[in-house]
N, C-alpha and C positions, 0 to 999 in steps of 0.2 A: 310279455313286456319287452323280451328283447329283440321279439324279430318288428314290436313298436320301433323302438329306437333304430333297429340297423334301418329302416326302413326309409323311417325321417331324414337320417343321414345320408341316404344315399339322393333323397328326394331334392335335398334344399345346400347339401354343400358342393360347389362348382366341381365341374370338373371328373367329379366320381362314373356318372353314367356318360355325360356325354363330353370327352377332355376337348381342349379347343383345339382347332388345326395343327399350331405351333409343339402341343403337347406330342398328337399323334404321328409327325412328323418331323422331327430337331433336328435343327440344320447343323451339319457337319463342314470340313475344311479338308480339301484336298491337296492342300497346296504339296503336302512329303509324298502324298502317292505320284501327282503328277512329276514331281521331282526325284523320286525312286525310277520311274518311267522313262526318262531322260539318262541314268547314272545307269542302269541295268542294259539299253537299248542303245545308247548316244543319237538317239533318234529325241526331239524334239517332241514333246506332244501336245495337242488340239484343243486348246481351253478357250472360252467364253471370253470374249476381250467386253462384251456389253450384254447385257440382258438387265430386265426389268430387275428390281429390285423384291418383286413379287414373286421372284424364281426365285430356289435356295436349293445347294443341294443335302440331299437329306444322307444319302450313303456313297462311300468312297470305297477303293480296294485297288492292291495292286497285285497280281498274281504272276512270278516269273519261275523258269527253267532256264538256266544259263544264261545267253543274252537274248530271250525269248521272253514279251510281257507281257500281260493284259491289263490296258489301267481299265476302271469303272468307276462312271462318276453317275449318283441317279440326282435327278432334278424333279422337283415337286412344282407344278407351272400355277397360275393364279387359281385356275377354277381347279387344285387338286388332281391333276393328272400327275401320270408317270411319266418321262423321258427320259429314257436313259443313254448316256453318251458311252462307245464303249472303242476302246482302240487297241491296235496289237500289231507289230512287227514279225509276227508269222503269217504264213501264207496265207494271200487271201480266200481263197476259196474255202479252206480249213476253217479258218477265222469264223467267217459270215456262215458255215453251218453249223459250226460251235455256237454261236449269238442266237441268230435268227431259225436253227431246223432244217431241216430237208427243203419241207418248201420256200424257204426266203431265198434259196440258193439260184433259182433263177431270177434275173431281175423282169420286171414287168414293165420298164419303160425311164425315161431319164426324167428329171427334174432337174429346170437349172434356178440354180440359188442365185442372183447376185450373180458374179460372171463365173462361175463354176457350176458344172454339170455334175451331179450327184444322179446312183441309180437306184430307183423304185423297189421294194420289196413289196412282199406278206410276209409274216414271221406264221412259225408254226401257229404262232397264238393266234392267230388272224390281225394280228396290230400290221400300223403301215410302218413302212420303214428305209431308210435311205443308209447308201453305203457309197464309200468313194475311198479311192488308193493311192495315197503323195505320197512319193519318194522314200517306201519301202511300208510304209504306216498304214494302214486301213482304219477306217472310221468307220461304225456304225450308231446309227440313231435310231432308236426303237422306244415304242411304249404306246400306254395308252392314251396319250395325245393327239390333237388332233393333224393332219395333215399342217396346219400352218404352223404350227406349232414346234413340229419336228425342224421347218422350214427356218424358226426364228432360232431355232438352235445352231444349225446346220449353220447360218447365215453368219451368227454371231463366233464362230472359231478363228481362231487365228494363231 
């Protein structure tokens, strides 16, 4: 009789087997990490000045060593992909094989956004991925998005 009941329960009330998007993904706010990024760095950092309203980010993080940071900001895009935006004022090559692996460390070719040139990766995962270096800051965009995607990321910083 009880594994009736647990069973029913799990059948007919929302949520239990399959939670909706929103549940398995909750959007988070970055505004103190990117703003710890700023106060630890006095480097500005790279946020989203526009994106769909169908992007949200789901996880934030600031990780520093003196005046050395990493912000992470992950983004959940319409169809459920991952992007994650990641940036840091340590060296870039360090940087981008801490992110992306061994092999992202070469670039594969440039991509230009809008009138800036960002350069092409593989991350170890095999995801695509773009990086580019202002004025001491490196940016990386990775995940399992699609190339336009990373693009619409990439695009939307400021």
């Amino acid at each position: 009789v009880l594994l009736a009941i647990v069973g029913v329960t799990l059948l007919f009330v929302p949520g239990l087997l399959h939670p909706s998007k929103s549940e398995r993904f909750a959007a988070v706010s970055y505004s103190d990490d990117v703003e710890g990024f700023h106060v630890v760095t006095g480097q500005r950092a790279f946020v989203p000045a526009w994106l769909s309203t169908e992007w949200y980010a789901n996880s934030a993080a600031l990780e520093h060593r003196g005046d050395t940071a990493h912000l992470h900001i992950g983004f959940v895009t319409p169809n459920s992909k991952y992007v994650a935006l990641e940036e840091s004022n340590a060296a870039a090559d360090a940087f981008i094989l801490q992110t992306l692996g061994r092999r992202g460390l070469v670039a594969d070719g440039t991509a230009r956004i809008g009138e800036v040139s960002w350069q092409r990766h593989v991350s170890a995962r095999g995801e695509l991925s773009l990086s580019r270096t202002v004025g001491g800051v490196t940016v990386v965009i990775t995940g399992s998005g699609s190339q336009a995607q990373l693009a619409l990321l990439a695009g939307s910083l400021t």
